[in-house]
C-alpha positions in Angstrom: -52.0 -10.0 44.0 -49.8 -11.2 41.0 -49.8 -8.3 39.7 -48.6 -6.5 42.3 -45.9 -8.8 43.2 -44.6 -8.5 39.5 -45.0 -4.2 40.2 -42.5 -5.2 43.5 -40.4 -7.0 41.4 -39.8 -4.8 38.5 -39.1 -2.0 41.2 -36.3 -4.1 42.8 -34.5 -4.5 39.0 -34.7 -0.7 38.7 -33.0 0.2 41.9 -30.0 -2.4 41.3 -29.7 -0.8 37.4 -29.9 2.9 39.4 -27.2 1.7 42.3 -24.8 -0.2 39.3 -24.4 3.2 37.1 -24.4 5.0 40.5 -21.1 3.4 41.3 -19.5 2.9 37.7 -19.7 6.9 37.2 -16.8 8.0 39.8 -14.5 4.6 38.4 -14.5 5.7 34.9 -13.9 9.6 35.2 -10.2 9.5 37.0 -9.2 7.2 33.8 -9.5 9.4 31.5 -8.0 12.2 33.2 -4.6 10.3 33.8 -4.8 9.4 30.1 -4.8 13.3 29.5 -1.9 13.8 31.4 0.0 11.0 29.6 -0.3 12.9 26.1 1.0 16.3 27.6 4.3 14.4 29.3 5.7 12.6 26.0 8.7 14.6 25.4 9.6 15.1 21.2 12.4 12.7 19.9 15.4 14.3 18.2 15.9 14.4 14.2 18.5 11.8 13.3 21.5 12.7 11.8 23.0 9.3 10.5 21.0 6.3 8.7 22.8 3.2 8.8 22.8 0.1 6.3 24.1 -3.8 7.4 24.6 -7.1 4.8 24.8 -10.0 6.8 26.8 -13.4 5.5 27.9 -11.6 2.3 29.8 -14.1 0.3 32.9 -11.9 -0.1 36.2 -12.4 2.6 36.4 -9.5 4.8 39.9 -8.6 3.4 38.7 -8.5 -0.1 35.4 -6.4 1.1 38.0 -4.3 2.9 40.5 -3.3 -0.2 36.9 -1.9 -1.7 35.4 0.2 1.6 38.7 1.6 1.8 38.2 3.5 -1.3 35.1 4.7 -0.4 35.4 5.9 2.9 34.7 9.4 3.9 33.6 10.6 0.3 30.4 11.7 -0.8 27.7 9.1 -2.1 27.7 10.0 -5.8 31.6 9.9 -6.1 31.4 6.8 -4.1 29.1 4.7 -6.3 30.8 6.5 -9.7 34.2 4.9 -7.9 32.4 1.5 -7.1 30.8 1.5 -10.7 34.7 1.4 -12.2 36.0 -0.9 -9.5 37.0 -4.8 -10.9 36.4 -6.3 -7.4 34.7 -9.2 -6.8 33.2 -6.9 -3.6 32.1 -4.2 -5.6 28.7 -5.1 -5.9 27.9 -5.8 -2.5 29.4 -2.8 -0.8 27.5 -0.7 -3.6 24.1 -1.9 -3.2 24.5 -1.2 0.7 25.8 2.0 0.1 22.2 2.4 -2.0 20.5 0.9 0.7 21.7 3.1 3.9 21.1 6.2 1.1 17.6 4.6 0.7 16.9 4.2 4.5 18.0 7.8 5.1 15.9 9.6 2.5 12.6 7.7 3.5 13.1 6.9 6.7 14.1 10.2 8.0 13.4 13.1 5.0 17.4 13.7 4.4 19.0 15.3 1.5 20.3 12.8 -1.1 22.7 15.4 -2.4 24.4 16.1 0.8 25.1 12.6 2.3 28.3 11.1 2.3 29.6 8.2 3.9 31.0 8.7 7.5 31.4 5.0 8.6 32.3 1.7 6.5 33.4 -1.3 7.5 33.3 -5.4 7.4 33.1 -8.3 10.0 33.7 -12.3 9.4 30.3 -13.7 9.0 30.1 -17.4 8.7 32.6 -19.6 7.7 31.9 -22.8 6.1 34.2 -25.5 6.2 34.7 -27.7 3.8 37.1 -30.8 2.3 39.4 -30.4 -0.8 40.1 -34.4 -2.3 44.1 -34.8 -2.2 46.7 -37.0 -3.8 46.7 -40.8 -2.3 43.2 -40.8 -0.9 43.3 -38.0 1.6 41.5 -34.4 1.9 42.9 -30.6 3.3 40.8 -28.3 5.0 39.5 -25.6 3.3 37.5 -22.7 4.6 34.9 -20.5 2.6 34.1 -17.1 4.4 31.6 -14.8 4.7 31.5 -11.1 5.8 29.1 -8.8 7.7 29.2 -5.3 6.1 28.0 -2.3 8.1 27.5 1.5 6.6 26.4 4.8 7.7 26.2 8.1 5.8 25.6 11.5 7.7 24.5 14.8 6.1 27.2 17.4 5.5 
């Protein structure tokens, strides 16, 4: 009799295991058909044409970093760094390492042609400006501000 109330048992088990697949087969097969349709609908994104370069709180004033992007503007990348490399500004340095940077970012970021970039957009922002106190005659103090500048950059192919 024990025995065949373990044979009854193990029976049972078997038909729950049978019904459980049974029902898990027709969940699992419309998943993977939606993710097939997924892959076909993903549309191809567009080449870029521009790579773009920013220098946040630079410490250069705008108007001096302006006097230096303004010489720069609209020529090609080698004849702007051989300009920057000959430049006595105190702005010179930044603007030239962005100008490397947005070349950098648009070489290896997107495959363009280092040869044929130039630089379509320049310009600087105020960034932060620290205030500060400047000791006077007779005890007292006069305001004085140091600013920074955001510098932006982006070269296109020709």
């Amino acid at each position: 009799m024990a025995e065949e109330k373990k044979a009854a048992a193990k029976s049972k088990k078997a038909e729950k295991v049978e019904e459980t697949a049974v029902v898990e087969e027709p969940k699992a097969a419309p998943k993977k058909a939606k993710k097939a349709e997924k892959k076909v609908e993903t549309p191809k994104k567009p080449m870029p044409t521009e790579a773009r370069a920013i220098a946040k709180n630079v410490r250069v004033t705008p108007r001096k970093a302006r006097l230096v992007m303004d010489l720069v503007r609209g020529k090609d990348v080698k004849d702007a760094l051989g300009i920057l490399n000959n430049v006595n500004r105190a702005a010179s340095e930044p603007v030239k390492k962005l100008i490397k940077s947005a070349v950098a970012n648009a070489v290896n970021n997107f495959g363009m042609d280092e040869e044929s970039l130039y630089i379509a957009q320049i310009w600087a922002n105020d960034g932060l400006r620290m205030k500060r106190y400047l000791p006077r005659a007779k005890g007292s103090a006069s305001g004085l501000v140091k600013r920074n500048s955001h510098l932006y950059v982006v070269v296109k192919m020709r």
